[in-house]
C-alpha atoms as one frame of an Amber mdcrd trajectory, in Angstrom:
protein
 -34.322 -12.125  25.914 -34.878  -9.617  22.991 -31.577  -7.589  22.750 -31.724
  -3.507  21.333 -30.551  -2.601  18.228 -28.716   0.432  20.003 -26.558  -2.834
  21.565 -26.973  -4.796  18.388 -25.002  -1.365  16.446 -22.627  -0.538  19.376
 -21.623  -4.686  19.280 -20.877  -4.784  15.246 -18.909  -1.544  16.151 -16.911
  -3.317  18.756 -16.431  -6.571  17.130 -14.917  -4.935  13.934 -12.585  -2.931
  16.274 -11.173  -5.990  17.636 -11.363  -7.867  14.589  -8.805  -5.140  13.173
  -7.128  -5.143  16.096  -6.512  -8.987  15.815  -5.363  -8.552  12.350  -2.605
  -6.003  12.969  -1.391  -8.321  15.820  -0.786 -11.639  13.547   0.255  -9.584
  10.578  -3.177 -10.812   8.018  -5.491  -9.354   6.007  -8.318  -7.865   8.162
 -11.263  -9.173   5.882 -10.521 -12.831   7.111 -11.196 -11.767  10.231 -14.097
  -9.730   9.422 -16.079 -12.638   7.658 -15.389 -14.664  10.509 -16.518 -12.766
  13.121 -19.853 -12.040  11.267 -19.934 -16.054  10.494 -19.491 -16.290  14.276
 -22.376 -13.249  15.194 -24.797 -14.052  12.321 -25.701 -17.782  11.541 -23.526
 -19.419  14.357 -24.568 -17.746  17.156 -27.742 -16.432  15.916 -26.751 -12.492
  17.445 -27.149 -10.450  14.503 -29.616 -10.727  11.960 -29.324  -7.722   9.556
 -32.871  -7.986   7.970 -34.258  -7.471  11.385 -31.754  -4.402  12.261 -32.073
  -2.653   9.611 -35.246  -3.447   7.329 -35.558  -2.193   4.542 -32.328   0.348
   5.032 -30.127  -2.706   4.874 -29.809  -2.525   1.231 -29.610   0.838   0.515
 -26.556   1.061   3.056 -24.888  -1.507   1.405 -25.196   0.409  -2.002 -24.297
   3.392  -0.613 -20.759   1.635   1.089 -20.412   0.147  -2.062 -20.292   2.919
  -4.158 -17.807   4.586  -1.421 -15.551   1.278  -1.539 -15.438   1.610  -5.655
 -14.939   5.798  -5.683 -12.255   5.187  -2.991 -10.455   2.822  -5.348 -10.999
   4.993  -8.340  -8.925   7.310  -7.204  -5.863   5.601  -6.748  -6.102   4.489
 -10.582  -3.503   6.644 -12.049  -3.191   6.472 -16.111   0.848   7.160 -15.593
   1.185   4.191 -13.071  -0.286   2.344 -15.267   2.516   2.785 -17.836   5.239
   3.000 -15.716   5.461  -0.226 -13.984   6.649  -3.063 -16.382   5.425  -5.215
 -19.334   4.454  -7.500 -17.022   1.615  -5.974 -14.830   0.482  -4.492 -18.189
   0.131  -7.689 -19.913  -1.198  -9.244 -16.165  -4.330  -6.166 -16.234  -6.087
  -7.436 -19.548  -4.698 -11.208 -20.111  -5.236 -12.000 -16.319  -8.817 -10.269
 -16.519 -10.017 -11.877 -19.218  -8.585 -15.283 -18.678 -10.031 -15.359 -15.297
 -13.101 -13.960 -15.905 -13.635 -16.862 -18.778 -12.535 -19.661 -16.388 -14.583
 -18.780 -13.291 -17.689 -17.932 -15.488 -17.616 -21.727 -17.340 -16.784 -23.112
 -14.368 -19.501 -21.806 -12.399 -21.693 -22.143 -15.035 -21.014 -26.036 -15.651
 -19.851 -26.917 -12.267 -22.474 -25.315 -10.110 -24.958 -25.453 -12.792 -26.012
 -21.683 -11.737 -27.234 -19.202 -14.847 -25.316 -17.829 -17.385 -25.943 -14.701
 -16.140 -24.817 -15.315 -12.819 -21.972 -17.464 -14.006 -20.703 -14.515 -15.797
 -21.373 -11.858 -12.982 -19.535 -14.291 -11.317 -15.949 -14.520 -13.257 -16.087
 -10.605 -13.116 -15.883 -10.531  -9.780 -13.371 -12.986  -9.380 -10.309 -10.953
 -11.020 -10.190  -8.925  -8.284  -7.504  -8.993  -5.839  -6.820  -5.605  -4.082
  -3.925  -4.119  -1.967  -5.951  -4.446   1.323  -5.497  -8.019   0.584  -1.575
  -7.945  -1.215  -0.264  -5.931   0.856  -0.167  -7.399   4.488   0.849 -10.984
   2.746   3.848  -9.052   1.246   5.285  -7.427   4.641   4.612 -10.858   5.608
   6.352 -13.229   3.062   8.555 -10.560   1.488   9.709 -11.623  -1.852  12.137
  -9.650  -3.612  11.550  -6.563  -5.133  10.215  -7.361  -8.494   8.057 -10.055
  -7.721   6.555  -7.622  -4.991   6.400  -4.767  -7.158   4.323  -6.881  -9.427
   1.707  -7.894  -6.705   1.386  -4.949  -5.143   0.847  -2.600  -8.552  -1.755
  -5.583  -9.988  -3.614  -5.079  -6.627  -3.949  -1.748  -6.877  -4.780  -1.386
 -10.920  -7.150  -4.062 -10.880  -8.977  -2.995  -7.850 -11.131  -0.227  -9.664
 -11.022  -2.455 -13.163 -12.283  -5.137 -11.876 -14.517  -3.429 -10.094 -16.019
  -1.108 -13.299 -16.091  -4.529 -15.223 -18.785  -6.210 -12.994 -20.142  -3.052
 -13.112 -20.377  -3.263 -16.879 -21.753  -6.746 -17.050 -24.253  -6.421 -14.600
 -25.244  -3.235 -16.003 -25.477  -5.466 -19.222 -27.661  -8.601 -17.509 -30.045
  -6.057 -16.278 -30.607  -4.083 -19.246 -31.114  -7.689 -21.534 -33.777  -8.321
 -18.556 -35.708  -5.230 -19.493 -36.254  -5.638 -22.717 -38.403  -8.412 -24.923
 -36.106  -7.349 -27.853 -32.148  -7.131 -28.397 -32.518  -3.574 -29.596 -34.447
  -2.286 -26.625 -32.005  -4.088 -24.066 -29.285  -2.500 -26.438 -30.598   0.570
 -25.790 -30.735   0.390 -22.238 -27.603  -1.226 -21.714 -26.110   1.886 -23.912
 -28.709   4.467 -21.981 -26.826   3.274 -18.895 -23.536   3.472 -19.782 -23.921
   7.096 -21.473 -25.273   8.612 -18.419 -22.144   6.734 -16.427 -19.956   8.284
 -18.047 -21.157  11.477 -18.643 -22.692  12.826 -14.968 -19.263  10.448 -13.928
 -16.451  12.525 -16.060 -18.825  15.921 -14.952 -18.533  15.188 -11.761 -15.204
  14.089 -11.365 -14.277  17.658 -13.328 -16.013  20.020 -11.679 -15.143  18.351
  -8.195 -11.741  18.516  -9.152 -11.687  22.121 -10.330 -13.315  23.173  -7.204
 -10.878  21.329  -5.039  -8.200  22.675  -7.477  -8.930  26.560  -7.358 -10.144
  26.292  -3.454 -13.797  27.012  -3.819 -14.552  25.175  -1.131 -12.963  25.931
   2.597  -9.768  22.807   3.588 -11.946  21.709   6.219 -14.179  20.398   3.899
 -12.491  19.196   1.221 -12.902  15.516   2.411 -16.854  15.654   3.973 -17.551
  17.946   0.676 -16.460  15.740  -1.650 -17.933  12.064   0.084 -21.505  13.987
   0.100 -21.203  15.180  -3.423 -20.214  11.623  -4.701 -23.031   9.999  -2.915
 -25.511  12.940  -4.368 -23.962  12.323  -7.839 -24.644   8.161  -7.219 -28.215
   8.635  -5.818 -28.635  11.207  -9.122 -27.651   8.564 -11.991 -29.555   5.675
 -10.309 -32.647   8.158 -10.964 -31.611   8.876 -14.817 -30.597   5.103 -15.598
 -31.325   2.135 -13.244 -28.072   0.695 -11.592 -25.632   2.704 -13.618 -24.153
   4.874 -10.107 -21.924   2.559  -9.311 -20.379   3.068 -12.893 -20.496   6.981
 -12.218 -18.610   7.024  -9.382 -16.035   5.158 -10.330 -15.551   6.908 -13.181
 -15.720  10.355 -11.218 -13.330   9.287  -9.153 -11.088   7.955 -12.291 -10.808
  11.262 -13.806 -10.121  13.096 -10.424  -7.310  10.762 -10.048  -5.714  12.047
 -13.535  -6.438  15.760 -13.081  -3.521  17.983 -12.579  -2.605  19.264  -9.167
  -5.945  18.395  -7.574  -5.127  17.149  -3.702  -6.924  13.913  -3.276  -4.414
  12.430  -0.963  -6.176  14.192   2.295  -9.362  12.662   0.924  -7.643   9.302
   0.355  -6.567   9.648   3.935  -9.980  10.328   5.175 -10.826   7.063   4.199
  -9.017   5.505   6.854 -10.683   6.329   9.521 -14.251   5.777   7.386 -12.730
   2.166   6.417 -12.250   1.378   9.816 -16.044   2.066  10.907 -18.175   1.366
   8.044 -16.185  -0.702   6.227 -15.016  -3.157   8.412 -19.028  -2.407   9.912
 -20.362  -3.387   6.165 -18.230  -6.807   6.241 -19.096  -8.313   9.850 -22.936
  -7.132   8.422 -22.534  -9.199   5.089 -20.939 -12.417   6.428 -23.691 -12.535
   9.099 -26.319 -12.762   6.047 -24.154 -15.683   4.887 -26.083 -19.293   5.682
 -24.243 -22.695   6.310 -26.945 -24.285   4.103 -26.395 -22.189   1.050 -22.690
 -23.349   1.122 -23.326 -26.679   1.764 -26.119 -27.056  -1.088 -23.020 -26.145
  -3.208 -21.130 -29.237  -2.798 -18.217 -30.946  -4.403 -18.780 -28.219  -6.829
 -17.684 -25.843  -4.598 -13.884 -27.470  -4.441 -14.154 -28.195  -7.855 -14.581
 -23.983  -8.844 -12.474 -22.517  -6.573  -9.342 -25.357  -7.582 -10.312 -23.965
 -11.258  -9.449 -20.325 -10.110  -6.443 -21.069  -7.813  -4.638 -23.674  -9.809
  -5.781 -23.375 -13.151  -6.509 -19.716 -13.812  -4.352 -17.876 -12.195  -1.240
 -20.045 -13.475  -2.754 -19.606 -17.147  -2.811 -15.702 -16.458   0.334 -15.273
 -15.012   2.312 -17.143 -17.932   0.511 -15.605 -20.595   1.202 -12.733 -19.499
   4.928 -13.489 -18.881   5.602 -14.013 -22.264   8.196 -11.570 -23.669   9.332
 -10.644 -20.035  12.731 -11.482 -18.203  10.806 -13.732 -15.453  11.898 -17.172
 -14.585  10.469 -20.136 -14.038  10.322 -19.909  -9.985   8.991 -16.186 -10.072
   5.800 -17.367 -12.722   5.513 -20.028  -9.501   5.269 -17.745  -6.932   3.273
 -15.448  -8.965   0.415 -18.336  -9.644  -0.076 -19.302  -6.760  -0.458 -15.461
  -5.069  -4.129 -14.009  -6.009  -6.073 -13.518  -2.542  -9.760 -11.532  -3.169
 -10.288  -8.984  -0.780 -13.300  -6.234  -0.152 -13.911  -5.337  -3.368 -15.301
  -8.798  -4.370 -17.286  -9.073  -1.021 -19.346  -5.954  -1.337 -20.048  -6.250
  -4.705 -21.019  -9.501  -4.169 -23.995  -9.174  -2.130 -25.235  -6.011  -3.593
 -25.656  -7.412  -7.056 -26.922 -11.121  -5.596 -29.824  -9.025  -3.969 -30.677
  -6.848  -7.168 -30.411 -10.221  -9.367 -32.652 -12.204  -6.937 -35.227  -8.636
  -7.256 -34.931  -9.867 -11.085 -36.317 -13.268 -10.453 -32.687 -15.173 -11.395
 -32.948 -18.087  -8.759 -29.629 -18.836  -8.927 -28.813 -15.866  -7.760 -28.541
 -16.705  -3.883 -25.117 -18.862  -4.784 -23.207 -16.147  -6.006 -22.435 -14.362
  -2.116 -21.203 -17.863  -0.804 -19.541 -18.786  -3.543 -17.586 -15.148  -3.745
 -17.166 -15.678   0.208 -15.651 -19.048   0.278 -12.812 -17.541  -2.422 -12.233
 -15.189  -0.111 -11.691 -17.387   3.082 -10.149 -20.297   0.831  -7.917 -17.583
  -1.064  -6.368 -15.587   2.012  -6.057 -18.327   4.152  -4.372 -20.993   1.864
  -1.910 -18.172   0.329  -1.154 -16.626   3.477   0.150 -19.514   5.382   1.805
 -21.207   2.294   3.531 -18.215   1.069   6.247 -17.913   3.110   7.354 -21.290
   3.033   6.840 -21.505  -0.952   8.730 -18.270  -1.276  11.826 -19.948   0.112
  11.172 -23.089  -1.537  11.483 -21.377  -5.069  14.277 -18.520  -3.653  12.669
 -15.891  -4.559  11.892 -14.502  -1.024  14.076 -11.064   0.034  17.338 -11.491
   1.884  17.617 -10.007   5.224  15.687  -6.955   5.985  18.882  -4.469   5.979
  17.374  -1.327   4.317  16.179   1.882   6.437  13.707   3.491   5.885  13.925
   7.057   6.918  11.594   9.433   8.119  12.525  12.766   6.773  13.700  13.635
   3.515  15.554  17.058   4.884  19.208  17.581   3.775  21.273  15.654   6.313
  18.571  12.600   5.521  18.911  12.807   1.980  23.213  12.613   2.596  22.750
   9.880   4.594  20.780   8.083   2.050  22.936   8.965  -0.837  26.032   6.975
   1.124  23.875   3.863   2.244  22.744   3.823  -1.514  26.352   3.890  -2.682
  26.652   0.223  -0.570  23.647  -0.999  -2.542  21.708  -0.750   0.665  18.018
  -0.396   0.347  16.800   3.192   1.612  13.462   4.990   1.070  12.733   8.278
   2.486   9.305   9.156   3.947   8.318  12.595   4.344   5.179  15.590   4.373
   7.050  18.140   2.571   6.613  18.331  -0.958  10.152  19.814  -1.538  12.618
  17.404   0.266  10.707  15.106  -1.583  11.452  16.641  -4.782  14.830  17.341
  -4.150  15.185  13.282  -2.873  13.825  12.324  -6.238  16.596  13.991  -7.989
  19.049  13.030  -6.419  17.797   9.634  -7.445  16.482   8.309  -4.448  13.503
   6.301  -3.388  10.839   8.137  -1.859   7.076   8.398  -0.341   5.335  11.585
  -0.173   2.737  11.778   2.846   2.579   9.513   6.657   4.456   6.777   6.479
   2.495   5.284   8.995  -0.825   5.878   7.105  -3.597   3.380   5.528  -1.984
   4.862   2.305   1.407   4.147   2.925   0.200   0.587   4.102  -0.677   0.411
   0.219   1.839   2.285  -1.198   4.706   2.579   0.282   7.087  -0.458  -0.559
   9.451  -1.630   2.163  10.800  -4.798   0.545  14.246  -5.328   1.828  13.501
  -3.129   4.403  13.639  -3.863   8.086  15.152  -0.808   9.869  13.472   2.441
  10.657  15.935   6.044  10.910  13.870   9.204  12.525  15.857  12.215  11.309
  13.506  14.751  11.149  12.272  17.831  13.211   8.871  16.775  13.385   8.186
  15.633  16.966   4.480  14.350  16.699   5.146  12.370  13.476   8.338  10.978
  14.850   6.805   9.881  17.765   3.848   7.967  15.792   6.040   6.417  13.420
   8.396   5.594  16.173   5.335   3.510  17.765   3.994   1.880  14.587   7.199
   0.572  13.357   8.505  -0.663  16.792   5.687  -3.205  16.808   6.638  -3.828
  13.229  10.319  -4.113  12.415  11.099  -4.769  16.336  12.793  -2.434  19.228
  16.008  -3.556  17.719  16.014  -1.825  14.424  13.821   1.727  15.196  16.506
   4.161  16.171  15.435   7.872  16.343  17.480  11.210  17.023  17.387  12.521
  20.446  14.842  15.205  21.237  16.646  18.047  22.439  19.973  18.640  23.350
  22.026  15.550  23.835  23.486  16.685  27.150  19.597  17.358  28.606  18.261
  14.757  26.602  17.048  12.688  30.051  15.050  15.324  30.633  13.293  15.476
  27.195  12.502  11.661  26.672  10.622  10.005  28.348  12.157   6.866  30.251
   9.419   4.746  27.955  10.890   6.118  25.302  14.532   5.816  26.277  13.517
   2.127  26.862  12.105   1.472  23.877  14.034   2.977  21.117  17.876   3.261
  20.348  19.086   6.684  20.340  21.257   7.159  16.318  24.722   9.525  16.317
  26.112   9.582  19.612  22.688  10.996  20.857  22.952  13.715  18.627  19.915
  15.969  18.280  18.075  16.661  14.695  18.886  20.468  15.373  22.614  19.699
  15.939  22.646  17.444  13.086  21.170  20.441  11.029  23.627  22.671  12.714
  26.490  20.500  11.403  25.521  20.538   8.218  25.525  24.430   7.829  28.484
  24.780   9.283  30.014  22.839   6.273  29.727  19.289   7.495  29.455  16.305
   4.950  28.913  12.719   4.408  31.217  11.365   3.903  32.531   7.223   3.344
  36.201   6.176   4.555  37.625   2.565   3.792  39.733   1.620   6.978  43.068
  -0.118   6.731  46.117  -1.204   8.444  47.549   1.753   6.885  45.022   4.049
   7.834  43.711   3.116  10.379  40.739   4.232  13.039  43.015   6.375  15.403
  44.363   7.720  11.676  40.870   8.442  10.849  40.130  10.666  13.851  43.075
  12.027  14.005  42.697  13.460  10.889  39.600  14.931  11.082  40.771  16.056
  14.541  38.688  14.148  16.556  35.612  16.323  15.369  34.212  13.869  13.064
  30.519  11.956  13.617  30.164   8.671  13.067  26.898   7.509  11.629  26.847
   3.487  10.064  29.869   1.048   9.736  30.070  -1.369   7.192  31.757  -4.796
   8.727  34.014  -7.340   6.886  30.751  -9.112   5.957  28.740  -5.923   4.338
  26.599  -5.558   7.122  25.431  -2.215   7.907  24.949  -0.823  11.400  23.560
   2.442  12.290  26.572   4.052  15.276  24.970   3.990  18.729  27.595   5.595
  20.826  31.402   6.532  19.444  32.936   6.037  22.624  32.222   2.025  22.140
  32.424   1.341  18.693  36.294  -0.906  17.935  36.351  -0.611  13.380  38.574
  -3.135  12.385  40.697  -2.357   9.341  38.704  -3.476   6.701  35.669  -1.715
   8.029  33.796   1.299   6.172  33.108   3.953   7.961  30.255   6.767   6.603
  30.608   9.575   8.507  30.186  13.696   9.010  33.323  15.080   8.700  34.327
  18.649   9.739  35.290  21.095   6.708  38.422  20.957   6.027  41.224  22.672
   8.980  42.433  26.412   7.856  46.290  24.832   8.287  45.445  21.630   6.404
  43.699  23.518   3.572  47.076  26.168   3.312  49.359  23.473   3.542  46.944
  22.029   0.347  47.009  25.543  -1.533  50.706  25.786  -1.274  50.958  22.201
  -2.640  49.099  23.262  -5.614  50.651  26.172  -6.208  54.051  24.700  -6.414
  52.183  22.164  -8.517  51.236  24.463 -10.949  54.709  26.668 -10.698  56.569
  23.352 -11.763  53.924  23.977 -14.907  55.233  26.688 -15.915  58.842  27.689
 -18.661  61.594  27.957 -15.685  59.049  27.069 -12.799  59.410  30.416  -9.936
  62.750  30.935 -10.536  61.990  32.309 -13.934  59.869  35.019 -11.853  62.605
  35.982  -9.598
């Protein structure tokens, strides 16, 4: 029975949903589950056949979600990131590159016996990684913080780079195809990468200037901006054969390095477009995939992707260690961590078609060959990881840092104690100025959702397993207060009351109540606030038998808020409820204390005034 492409496009829709879905539940990357499921619909059940659902469109949509994957990654590429994140992932962004990319393209080459051009399109694609990739195996295997920073920044530098280099080369293979003569291929290989940069740097400028001095209406800053970038691609295809995908990535290069130009709603907008067309794009490419292909690779097969995992990566990752402070068990871990991710797969099969347009017969390995490092890559790291990470120490202790959703002033207090007690804290918030005020007060911050596709990237939570809601925005708290509790675990989200603490039943939910520990004695973010302008501060107090807790309260009146205790062994707990909590005497307490008592601070002022009369020739009595 012939099934209707209206139920053919409503089932790819569906199956990516749950393939996401099934991700987020076991804590993976989402393209292994993609490429799976189109496995599954395309040559294993025989379901979807993407010649026949789309004709001749098929190929232009997959250029066109191409060019959206590459601008999307563009933008993140930030020259300033670049430089500010260690020797090593600036030594790992050329050495790895090019050491991988000469590896995988003699390997293919004399393994599979493919062309040279191929070969080499080949070892382009295989340098890249990606943070869609890196960044769920991190939350998952948590090493510490350097060896994550170093993973996570390489994914997302050498997502656009390697991208724009197998741009580069195949812009190069095509061009020598053209042309009977070196200079003419010269010329078109230069013809393409002139108008590539030019319409791209155009482009990205007067995008950005528009966006900049709001010449176009908020609402449609994102839609405006997709639209244009596809125009510009579709534009510089016309002018010089293949070279959009080079213009867009450079458009969205320089947009990324222009001054105060707000990309990060359009970076968000990509969320929700990742989720239907990417995800769409992936279940469609895998389902083009055929069992023979793979199989008519061989031993071969093995033989090239063992070259990539155990001899290239190690190569890169020492190379570029050299001159670094890394140790032998971080190069380890760092060898043996290099998953591919969407990047690879999409540019895979767009440039296997146009080569196979060209005539190259060898042409048709290059998608299963990219596909099985995928699937090999992400599933061999991702269960391994874990267990190697411990195996070499280098995974993160405990989970005890917070991260804390507001970066207001009773947050950033809070922080500033916890940090004191070297305990990992990093303060998530929409508002550009608690954010700046955070960073100077030297504190470790991320500016937008926490609980964004962004911040999946982005925002770094090694060491971090707790989640703090101080902040007065109720719709925010309540998504983060969702996301994380299927994350970090109903133990460790705690989040403020809603209202006031005495009618706080009847502003919560009993979901919520069940779900969530309430912080501070059920304290309210609006009393908390309150505190704090009545003169409150943070304050830490080290218990002892000779000052003890009934010391502590007494001399603070009874008035003071308790917020996290600090046991005997340096644990950290946030204070549930004062009324039950027994501090031993070598406890810590941090705390917001009342300003000082009118009595207590003239009983002070007389102290130092006799102080400074004993200071003085003949003390008072030489007044009187």
């Amino acid at each position: 029975m012939p099934v209707s492409t209206v139920l053919l496009l409503a089932s790819i829709g569906i199956l990516s949903l749950f393939c996401q879905w099934l991700a987020w539940r076991v804590r993976m990357p989402a393209i292994l589950f993609l490429l799976a499921g189109g496995i599954a619909a395309g040559p294993w059940l025989g379901f979807l056949a993407p010649e026949v659902v789309f004709g001749d469109l098929l190929f232009p949509l997959i250029s066109l979600s191409v060019a959206i994957i590459l601008f999307e990654g563009s933008l993140t590429l930030r020259y300033e990131e670049i430089r500010g994140h260690g020797k090593m992932v600036r030594n790992l962004i050329p050495v790895g590159s090019i050491v991988t990319c000469i590896i995988g393209t003699l390997s293919a080459r004399w393994l599979l016996e493919v062309s040279w051009e191929v070969a080499l399109l080949f070892g382009a694609i295989s340098i890249v990684t990606g943070p869609t990739v890196i960044a769920p195996l991190l939350r998952s295997v948590r090493p510490d913080a350097k060896l994550a920073n170093i993973l996570r920044w390489e994914g997302i530098i050498i997502d656009p780079v390697g991208a724009l280099l197998a741009v580069l080369v195949f812009e190069g293979i095509v061009s020598w195809g053209q042309g009977n003569v070196f200079g003419h291929s010269l010329y078109i290989f230069g013809k393409t990468l002139a108008v590539g940069f030019l319409i791209g740097a155009v482009a990205g400028y007067l995008n950005g200037l528009a966006l900049r001095k709001h010449l176009i209406p908020q609402y449609l800053h994102n839609a405006g901006t997709l639209t244009f970038m596809l125009g510009v691609y579709a534009l510089s295809n016309e002018l010089a054969h293949e070279s959009g995908l080079l213009t867009v990535t450079i458009m969205g290069i320089w947009m990324a390095n222009m001054k105060q130009v707000p990309i990060d709603s359009i970076l968000e907008f990509k969320e929700s477009l990742s989720v239907l067309l990417i995800s769409a794009l992936f279940i469609i490419l895998a389902a083009r995939v055929e069992f023979s292909a793979i199989a008519e690779l061989g031993w071969g097969l093995v033989a090239v992707l063992a070259m990539l995992m155990l001899v290239a990566r190690p190569v890169s990752i020492f190379l570029s260690a050299i001159g670094t402070s890394l140790n032998w068990r971080d190069k380890l871990f760092l060898s043996w961590i290099a998953p591919r991710g969407i990047v690879a797969a999409a540019v895979s099969a767009l440039f296997a078609f146009q080569l196979q347009k060209l005539g190259y017969e060898s042409a048709g390995a290059l998608v299963p060959l990219v596909f099985m490092l995928i699937i090999a890559t992400v599933t061999l790291q991702s269960l391994t990881a874990r267990p190697l990470a411990r195996l070499l120490k280098v995974a993160e202790p405990a989970e005890f840092g917070f991260l804390i959703l507001g970066a207001n002033p009773v947050a950033r207090k809070i922080a500033v104690a916890l940090k004191k007690y070297d305990v990992p804290v990093t303060l998530a918030d929409t508002n550009w100025e608690n954010i700046r005020q955070a960073r100077m007060d030297n504190l470790q911050v991320y500016f937008g959702n926490p609980v964004s596709e962004h911040a999946s990237t982005h925002l770094d939570l090694t060491g971090i397993g707790n989640l703090l809601v101080i902040s007065p925005y109720k719709h925010m708290n309540s998504l983060a207060t969702y996301h994380f509790l299927d994350w970090f675990g109903k133990d460790s989200v705690f989040t403020l009351a809603e209202g006031d603490p005495d009618q706080k039943a009847r502003h919560q939910t009993a979901e919520k109540i069940q779900m969530t520990r309430g912080l501070f004695d059920g304290v309210s973010y609006a009393k908390l606030a309150s505190l704090a302008s009545q003169g409150y501060t943070v304050k830490t107090t080290q218990l002892s038998e000779e000052f003890g807790y009934k010391d502590f309260l007494e001399k603070y009146h009874h008035q003071p808020l308790v917020l996290f205790v600090f046991d005997n062994k340096g644990r950290v707990s946030p204070v549930l409820d004062m009324d039950h909590i027994k501090p031993e005497n070598d406890w810590t307490l941090v705390s917001l204390v009342p300003p000082q008592a009118p009595k207590e601070r003239k009983g002070r002022e007389e102290q130092q005034t006799e102080e400074a009369e004993r200071e003085l020739p003949g003390g008072a009595a030489a007044r009187k």
